[in-house]
N, C-alpha and C positions, 0 to 999 in steps of 0.2 A: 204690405205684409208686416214690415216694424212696428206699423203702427197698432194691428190689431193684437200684431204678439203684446205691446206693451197694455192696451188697453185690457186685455188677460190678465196681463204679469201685476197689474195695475188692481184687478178686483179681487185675483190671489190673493195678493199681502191684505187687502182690505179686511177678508174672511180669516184669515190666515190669526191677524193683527189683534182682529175682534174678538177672534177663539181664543184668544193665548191671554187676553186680557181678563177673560171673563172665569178661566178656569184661574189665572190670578190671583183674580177679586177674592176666589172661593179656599185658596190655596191657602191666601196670608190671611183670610178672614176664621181659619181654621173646620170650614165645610165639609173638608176629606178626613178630619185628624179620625173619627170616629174607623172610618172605611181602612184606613190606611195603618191603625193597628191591626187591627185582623187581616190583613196583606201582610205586615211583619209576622204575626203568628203563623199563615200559610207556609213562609221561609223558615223562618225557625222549627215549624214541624217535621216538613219533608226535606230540608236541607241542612239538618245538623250536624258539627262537625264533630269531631270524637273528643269525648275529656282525657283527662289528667290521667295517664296511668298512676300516678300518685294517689288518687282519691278513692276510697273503700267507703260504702255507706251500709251502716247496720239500721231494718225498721223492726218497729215495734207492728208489727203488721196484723193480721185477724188472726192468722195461725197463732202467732205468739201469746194472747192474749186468751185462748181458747185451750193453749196448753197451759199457763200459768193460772188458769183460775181457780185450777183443784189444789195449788197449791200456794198459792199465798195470796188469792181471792181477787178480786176485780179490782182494773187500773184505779186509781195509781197507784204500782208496786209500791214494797217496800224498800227502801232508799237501799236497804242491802245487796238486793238485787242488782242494781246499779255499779255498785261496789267492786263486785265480784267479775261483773264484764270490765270495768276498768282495770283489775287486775289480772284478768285477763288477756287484752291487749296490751298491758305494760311487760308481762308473761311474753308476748307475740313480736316486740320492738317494734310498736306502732310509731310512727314521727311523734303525732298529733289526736287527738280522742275533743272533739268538741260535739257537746249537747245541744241539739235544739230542743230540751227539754228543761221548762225551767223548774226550781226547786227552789220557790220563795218565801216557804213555813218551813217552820218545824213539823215532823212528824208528831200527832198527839198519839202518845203510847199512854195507855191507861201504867198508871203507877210512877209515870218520870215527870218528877217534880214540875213546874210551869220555868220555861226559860232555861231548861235543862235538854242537853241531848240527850235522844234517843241512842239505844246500841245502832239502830240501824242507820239514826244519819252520822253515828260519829264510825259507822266504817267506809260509808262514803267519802266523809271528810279525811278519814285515815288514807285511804285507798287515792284520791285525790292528791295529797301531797306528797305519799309515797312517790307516784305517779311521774310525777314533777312535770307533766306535760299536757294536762285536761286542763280545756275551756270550757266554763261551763255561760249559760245564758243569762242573759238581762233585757230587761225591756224601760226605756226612754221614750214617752207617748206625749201626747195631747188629751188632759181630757177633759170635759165639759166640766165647770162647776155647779155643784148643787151642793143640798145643805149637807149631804151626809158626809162631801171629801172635802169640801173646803180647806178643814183643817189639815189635810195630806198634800195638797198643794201647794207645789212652788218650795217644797221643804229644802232643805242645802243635804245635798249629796253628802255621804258621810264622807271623812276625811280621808281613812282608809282604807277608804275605796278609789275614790278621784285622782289621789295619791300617787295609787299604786298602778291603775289602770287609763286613766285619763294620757290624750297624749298631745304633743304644742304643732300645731296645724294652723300655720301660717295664711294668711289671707281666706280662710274661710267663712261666710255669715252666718250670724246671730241668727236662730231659731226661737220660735214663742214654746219650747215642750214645758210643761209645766207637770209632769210627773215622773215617777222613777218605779220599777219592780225585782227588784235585787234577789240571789241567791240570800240564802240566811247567810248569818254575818261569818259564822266558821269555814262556812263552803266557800263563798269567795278568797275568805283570808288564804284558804288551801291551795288552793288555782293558780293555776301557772298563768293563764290571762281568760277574759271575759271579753265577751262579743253580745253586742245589740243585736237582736232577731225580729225587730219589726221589718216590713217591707209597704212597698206605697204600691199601691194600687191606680189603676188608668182609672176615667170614666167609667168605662164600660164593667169595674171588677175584676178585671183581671192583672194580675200583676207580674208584672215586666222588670220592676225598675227596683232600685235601694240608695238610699243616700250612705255613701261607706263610713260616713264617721256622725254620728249623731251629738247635736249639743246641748249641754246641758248645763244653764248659768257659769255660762267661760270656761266651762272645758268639754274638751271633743272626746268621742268614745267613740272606738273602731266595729264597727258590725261584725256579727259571728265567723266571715269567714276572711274580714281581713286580718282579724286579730292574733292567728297564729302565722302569716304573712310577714306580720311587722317583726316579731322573733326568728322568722326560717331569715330573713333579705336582712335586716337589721339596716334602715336607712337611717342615714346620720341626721336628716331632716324629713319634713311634707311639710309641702306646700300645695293652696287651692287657687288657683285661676280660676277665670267665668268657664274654659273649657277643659281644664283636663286638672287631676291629681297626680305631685310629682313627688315621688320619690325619690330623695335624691342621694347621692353617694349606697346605693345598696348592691350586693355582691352577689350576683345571680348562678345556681349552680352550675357549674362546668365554665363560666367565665375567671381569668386570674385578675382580671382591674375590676374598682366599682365603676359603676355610672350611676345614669338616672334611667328611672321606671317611670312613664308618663300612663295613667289612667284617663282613656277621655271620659269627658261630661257631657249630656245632656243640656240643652239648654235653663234647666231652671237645677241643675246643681246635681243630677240624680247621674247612677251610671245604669246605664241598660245593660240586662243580663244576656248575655249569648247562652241559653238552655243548650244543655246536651242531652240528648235520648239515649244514649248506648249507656247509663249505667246499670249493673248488675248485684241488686244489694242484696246484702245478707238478710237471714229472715232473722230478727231474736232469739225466735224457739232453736232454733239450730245451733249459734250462738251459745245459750244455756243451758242445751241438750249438752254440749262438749263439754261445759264448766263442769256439771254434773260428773259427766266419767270421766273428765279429771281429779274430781275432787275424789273418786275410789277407786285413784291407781288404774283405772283401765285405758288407755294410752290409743290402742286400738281403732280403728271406725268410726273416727271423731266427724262429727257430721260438718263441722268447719274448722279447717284446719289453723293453727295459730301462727304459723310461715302466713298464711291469705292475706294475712294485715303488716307483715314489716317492712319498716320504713313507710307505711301508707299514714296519710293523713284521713281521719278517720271519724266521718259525722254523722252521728245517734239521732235518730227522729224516729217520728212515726207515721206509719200509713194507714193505719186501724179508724175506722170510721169512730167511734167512743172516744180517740183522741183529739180529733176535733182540728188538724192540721193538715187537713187535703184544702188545697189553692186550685182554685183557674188559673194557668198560666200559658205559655204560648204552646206550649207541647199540649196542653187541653186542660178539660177540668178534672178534679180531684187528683192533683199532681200533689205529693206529697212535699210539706214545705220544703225539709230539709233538703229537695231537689235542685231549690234556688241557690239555698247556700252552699252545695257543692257546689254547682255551674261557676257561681263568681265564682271561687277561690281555682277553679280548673282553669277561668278565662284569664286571672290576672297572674297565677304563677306560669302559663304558656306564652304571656302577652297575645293574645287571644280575644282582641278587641274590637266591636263593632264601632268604624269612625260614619259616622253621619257625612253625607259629602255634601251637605250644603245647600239653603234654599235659592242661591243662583244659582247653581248645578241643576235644581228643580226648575226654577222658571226657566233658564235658557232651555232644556230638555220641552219642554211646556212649549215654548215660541218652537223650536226645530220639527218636531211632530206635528205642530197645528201646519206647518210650510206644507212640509210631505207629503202629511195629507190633501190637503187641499188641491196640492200641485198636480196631485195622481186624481184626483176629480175632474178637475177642472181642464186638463190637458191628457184624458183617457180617452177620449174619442168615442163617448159613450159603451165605451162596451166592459159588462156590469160585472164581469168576470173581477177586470181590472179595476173595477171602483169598488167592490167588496175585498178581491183577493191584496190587494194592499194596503190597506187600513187592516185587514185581520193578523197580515201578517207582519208587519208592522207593529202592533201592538206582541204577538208571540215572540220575537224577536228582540222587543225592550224587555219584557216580562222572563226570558233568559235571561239579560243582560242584569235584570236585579237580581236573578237566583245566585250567578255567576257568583252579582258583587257581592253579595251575602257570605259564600261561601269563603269571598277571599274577604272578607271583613270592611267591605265598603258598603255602608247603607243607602240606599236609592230610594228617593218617595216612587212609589209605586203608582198610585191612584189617580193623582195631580196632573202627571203624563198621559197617565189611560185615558183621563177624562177629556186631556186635549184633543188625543184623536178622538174621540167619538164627535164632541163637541165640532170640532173644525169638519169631520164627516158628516154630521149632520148639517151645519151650516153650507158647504158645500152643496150639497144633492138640495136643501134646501133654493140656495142661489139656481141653480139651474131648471127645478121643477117652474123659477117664476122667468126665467128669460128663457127655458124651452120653446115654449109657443109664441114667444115674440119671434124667434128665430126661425121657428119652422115658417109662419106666415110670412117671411123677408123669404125665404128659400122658393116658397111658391110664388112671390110676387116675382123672383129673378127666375129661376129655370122653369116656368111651366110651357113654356114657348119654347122650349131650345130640345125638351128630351122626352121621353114617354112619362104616361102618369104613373106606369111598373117601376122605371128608374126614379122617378120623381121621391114615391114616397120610402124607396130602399133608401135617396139620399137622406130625408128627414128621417128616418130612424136608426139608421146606423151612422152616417159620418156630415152632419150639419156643418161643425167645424169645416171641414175641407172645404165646403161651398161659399162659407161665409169669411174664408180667404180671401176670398176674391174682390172682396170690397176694398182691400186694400193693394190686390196684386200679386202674384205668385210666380218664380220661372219653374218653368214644367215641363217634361218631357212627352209629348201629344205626337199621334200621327194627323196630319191633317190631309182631307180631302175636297177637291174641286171636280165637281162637272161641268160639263156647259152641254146644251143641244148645239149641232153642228148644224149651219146655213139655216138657224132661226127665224133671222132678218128676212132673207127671200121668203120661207113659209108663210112666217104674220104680213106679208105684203100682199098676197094672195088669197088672205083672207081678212072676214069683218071683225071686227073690234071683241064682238061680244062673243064670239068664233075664236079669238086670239085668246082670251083669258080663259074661258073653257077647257081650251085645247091645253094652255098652260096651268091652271087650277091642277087639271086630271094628271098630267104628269106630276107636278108636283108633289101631288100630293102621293101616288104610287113612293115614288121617290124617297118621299119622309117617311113613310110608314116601314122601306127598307131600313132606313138608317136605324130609327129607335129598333126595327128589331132585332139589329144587332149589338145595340146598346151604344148608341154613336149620338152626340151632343150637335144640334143643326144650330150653326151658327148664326147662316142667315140665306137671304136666297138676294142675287146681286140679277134683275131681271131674270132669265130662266137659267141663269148659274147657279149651284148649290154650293155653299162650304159647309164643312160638319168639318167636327173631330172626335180623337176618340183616347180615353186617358183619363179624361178630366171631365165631368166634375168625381166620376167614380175611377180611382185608381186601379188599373189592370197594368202587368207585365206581359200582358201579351197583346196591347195596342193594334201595335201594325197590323199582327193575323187579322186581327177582329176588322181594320179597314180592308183589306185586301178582298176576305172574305163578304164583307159589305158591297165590295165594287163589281164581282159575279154578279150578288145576287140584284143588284139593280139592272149592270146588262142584262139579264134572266127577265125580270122582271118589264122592263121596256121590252121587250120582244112580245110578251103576254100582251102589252098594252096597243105594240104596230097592232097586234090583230084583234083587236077591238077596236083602233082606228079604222083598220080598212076594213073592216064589217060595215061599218060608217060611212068610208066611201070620201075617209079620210088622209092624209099625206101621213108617213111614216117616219118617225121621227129616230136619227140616229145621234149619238153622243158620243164624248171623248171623258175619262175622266185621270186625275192627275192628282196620284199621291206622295208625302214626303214625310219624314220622323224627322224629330228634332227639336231641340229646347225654344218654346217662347214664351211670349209674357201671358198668362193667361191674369181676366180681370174685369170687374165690373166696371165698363169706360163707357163714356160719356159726359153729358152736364146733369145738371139736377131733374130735368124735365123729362130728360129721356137716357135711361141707363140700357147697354146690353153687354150680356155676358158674353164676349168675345177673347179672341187671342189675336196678338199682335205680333210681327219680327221675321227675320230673314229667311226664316222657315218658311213659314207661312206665305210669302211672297213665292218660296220655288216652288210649292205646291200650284200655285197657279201657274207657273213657267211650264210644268208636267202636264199641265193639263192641254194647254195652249200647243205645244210638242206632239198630242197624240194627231193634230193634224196632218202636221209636217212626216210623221212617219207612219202616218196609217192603221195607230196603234190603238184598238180601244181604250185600253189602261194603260199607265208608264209610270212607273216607281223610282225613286230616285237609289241610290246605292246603298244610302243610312236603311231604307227599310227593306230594300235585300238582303240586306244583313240579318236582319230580326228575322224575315220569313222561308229564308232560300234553306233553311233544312226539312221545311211542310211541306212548301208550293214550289214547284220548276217556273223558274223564270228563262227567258231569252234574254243574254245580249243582247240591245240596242244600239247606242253607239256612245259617244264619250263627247261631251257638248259641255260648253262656257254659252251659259243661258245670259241676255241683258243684263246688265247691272253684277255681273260675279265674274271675279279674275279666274279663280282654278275653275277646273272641269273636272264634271263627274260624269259618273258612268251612271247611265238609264236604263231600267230595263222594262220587259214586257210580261206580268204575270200571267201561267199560262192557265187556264180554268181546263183542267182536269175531267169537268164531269156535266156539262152541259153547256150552255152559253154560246160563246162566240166558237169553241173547238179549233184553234188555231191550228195547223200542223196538218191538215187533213186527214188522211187515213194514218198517218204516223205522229200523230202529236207529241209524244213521249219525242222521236227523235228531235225534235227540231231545236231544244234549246241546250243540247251537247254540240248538233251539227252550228249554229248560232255562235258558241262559243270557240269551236275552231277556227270558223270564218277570219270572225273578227280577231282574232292573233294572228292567224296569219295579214292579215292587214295591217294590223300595228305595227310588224316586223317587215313591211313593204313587199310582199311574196305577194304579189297582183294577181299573178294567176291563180297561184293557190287558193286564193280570198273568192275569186271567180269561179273558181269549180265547183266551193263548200255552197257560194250562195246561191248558186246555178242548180246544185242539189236541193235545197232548199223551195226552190221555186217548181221543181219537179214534183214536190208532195204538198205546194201550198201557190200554187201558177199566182195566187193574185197577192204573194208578201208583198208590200211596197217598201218594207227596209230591204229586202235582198236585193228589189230593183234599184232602191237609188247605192247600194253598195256595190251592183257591179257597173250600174255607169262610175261612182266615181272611180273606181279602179280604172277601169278601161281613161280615167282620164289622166290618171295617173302614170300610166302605161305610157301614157303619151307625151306629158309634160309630166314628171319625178319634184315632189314637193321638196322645198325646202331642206337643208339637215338636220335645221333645229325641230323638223315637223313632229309632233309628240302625239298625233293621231288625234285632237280634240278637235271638234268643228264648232264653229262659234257660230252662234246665231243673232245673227242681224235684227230680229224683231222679235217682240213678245208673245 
């Protein structure tokens, strides 16, 4: 049994080891990166957590854009415009006012000199400083050289810009950007601070990620939405490790000490945005419907109230298709940019951070599922409920387990694991489909002899395993039975040889065709002895019934067969048989040449003591107490008597199963009484009341003249009567012979 459990345990880890390896190879060789972004996209769609109540976002949307064209004609407005919503919300005591709109010319107004402002951008730029709290946009790129930018590349940042904006970010690397796209030089000068709006995009186009400080010839610039970050927290330092951005010494609202704010990183420098879906932006036209009936005294029915925005940190984009700023991102495509740069600034002022847990987390996760799986294959016992229903769930249960960790900001490869179960599920069902049929072939080479071909092939397709136990040995809980013909010997003496196997053939084989049809394992036949059991190799709890019920219908059955012997002209043949319950060793024993699926052990031996017994008490059947037990709530049994059989110290009690409904009909006309009357007897026996014992079995003999346990119970009373046993006498009679 160890041995085959291990040689199991043995090709699990094998398939197990192989799965976990292979989805590995595929893990670190980057095969799933592709799958396992849109797995993060899946999380981040249906599992997003709520932003910043701090964050208000105004878009330049299709409404807006469809209302403003009768009046100051098709995007891009006039910078006035602009103006007027920043004074607006400095009107509203907005925190913060950042653009993801860039404004890197001059307006050309027909009549304003070249390198002059416009009225309209210098009331932007007025409106802007007034303001003292608008960010406005910059972009820091890569771009290809060719002949026409050559000369724009790799230019040095202007001084008062770098100056004023640039910031000292400790242990971060050098970048190859060789371009710059700046506000005109008065807007910047106006601005309270400047944020880079580029964003990096995956493989596949859609963009996840931003690197928060962008460089540019040794100096660092903060992105659009950590740059009013760096003024709300005022850290005394940053600093860049390979994993995280530290903030250090900054003062977070509602704490009285500083600390440090740690940003994690991505492996190659970037920070992944945790997208939020719940924001509610303003439309523009609404926006500058209010300005409007501000601007004539009517106070009134303001279509967005200027309370909406205070204290809000507050970022201008657009969603209008002509604007050209709708992104794929994990919430789907045509996400409006400025969506990103809320998200960061909502993740980092909540600390609100998605931590990666790590690709040993992913391979260990990878090697524990591939086990699992396997284990629940390979040790299911074929039944396919259980080789589909845990691998599926299995997989649903991990596949919480990452929504979960999403939700509470722990990143899980998703894919990498999935792919192990399937992988280790398919290797599995794989390994079996090719040692199936070696196994079922070994199951018919052992039981085709021992049980019917009904049971045969239920064992090869429901539970091959249990049979193929046996190669190595199993202890088991089995009822086992013995017959024997009674004065055999005399019969085969009185007849010829080829008369003797005939005679023995035709019982026999009666006999087996009882047992398989009650689904009973024929062990072996010992001359015209039969052993069977019943238990093993198909697992029943209800064993004993099934032999008990077995041992009617063979006396049933021998009765059919006396009278087709004496049609013959033949001797009649009478039996005894002898049943017992109880643990042995059941096992495929022998040498190499000659194997049989048998049972061995103490059991097994008093089964044949029972049988050997039904002479001595005249008893066709006689069960030991173990399987009284199992059966005495179906079938009536008699007392018999209480015997220490050869070879065992205690003594058990025997009994005599009563067949109810044809057969032998014990009990005469009163068979129901005899095994209450049976049972009074014999206490009063044990309690030495002789007479009493005498009467019960005297009655007994009145509705059954030929019991021979009642006769030899009232001789021994009556000798008892005579000579009074011992003190120590415990009522058990020992028998002298087997």
């Amino acid at each position: 049994m160890l041995r085959f459990a291990n040689r199991k345990a043995m090709n699990g880890a094998l398939i197990a080891l192989a799965a976990a390896l292979l989805v590995n190879l595929g893990f670190y060789s980057g095969l799933f990166d592709g799958l396992e972004l849109k797995a993060f996209d899946m999380r981040a769609k249906y599992n997003s957590s709520p932003s910043s109540p701090d964050v208000a976002i105004i878009l330049v949307d299709e409404a807006s854009l469809r209302g403003m064209n009768p009046i100051v004609g098709r995007w891009p407005w006039p910078r006035s415009v602009h103006a007027d919503v920043v004074d607006f919300l400095a009107m509203s005591g907005a925190k913060a006012v950042l653009f993801d709109i860039l404004f890197t010319e001059n307006e050309r107004v027909f009549g304003t000199p070249k390198g002059a402002l416009s009225p309209s951008d210098k009331s932007l730029v007025q409106a802007t400083a007034t303001a003292g709290n608008v960010y406005h946009a910059a972009q820091i790129v890569i771009d290809e050289e060719d002949e026409y930018n050559k000369s724009l590349l790799n230019r040095p940042m202007p001084v008062d810009f770098s100056g004023h904006f640039s910031v000292d970010l400790k242990g971060a690397p050098a970048s190859s950007h060789n371009n710059y796209y700046l506000p005109f030089k008065q807007l910047y000068k106006a601005a309270h601070g400047m944020g880079i709006v580029e964003f990096l995009s995956d493989p596949d186009g859609v963009y996840r990620r931003t690197k928060l400080f962008r460089h540019y010839q040794g100096m660092f610039y903060p992105v659009l939405p950590v740059a009013p970050l760096l003024n709300i927290l005022k850290p005394e330092s940053l600093k860049q490790d390979a994993d995280k951005i530290s903030l250090i010494g900054v003062r977070q609202p509602g704490q009285a000490q500083a600390g440090n704010l740690e940003i994690p990183l991505q492996k190659d420098g970037s920070y992944l945005i945790k997208m939020h879906g719940d924001f509610k932006p303003y439309s523009m036209s609404g926006v500058l419907a209010s300005i409007q009936k501000i601007k004539t005294g009517d106070l009134e029915g303001l279509p967005v109230s200027p309370d909406d925005f205070t204290d809000k940190v507050v970022f201008i984009g657009g969603s209008a298709v002509g604007i050209e700023d709708l992104k794929p991102t994990s919430m789907g495509s045509g996400i409006p940019g400025v969506y990103l740069h809320a998200s960061a600034y909502s993740n980092i002022i909540r600390g609100d951070f998605l931590r990666y847990s790590g690709r040993l987390v992913t391979s260990l996760s990878i090697l524990l599922l591939a086990v699992i799986v396997t284990v629940s294959i390979l040790w299911s016992r074929n039944v396919i409920y259980y080789q589909l229903g845990v691998p599926f769930l299995l997989a649903f249960l991990y596949l919480s387990v990452s929504f979960w960790g999403y939700r509470h900001n722990i990143l899980l490869d998703m894919v990498a694991p999935a792919m192990s179960i399937v992988i280790s599920w398919m290797g599995s069902f794989a390994f079996l489909s090719i040692t199936e049929g070696k196994d079922k072939r070994k199951i018919k080479r052992m039981l085709s002899q021992y049980v019917s071909p009904s049971i045969l092939a239920t064992l090869i397709d429901k539970s091959p395993q249990d049979v193929l136990k046996a190669e190595v040995g199993s202890k088991e809980n089995l009822t086992i039975l013995f017959s024997d013909i009674r004065g055999f010997t005399s019969i085969s003496e009185r007849l010829a040889a080829e008369q003797v196997v005939e005679l023995l053939n035709g019982y026999l084989r009666e006999m087996v065709d009882v047992i398989f049809k009650h689904e009973g394992t024929l062990d072996k036949f010992i001359g015209d002895a039969i052993m069977a059991f019943w238990g093993a190799p198909i697992r029943t709890s209800d064993h004993a019934m099934q032999t008990v019920l077995a041992a009617f219908d063979m006396r049933r059955q021998l009765k059919v067969f006396n009278q087709e012997l004496a049609a013959k002209g033949g001797f009649p043949l009478d039996m005894g048989v002898g049943i017992n319950t109880g643990d042995v060793i059941l096992g495929n024993i022998g040498s190499e040449k000659k194997l049989d699926y048998t049972i061995i052990g103490d059991n097994v031996n008093l089964a044949s003591r029972m049988e050997g017994l039904t002479k001595e008490y005249g008893s066709p059947i006689l069960i030991t107490e173990s399987t009284h037990e199992a059966i005495k709530s179906s079938i009536p049994c008699r007392i018999v008597d209480m015997v220490r059989v050869v070879g065992k110290k205690q003594g058990i009690r025997i009994y005599e199963p009563i067949d109810m409904h044809g057969g032998d009909m014990r009990g005469g006309d009163a068979p129901d009484r005899l095994a209450p009357l049976s049972e009074e007897a014999f206490n009063h026996y044990l309690k030495r009341d002789w007479n009493a014992a005498i009467k019960c079995y005297t009655g007994i003999l009145a509705i059954s003249p030929d019991d021979k346990v009642s006769k030899m119970f009232v001789g021994r009373c009556e000798g008892y009567k005579a000579v009074e046993p011992p003190a120590d006498w415990d009522g058990v009679y020992t028998m002298l012979k087997k």
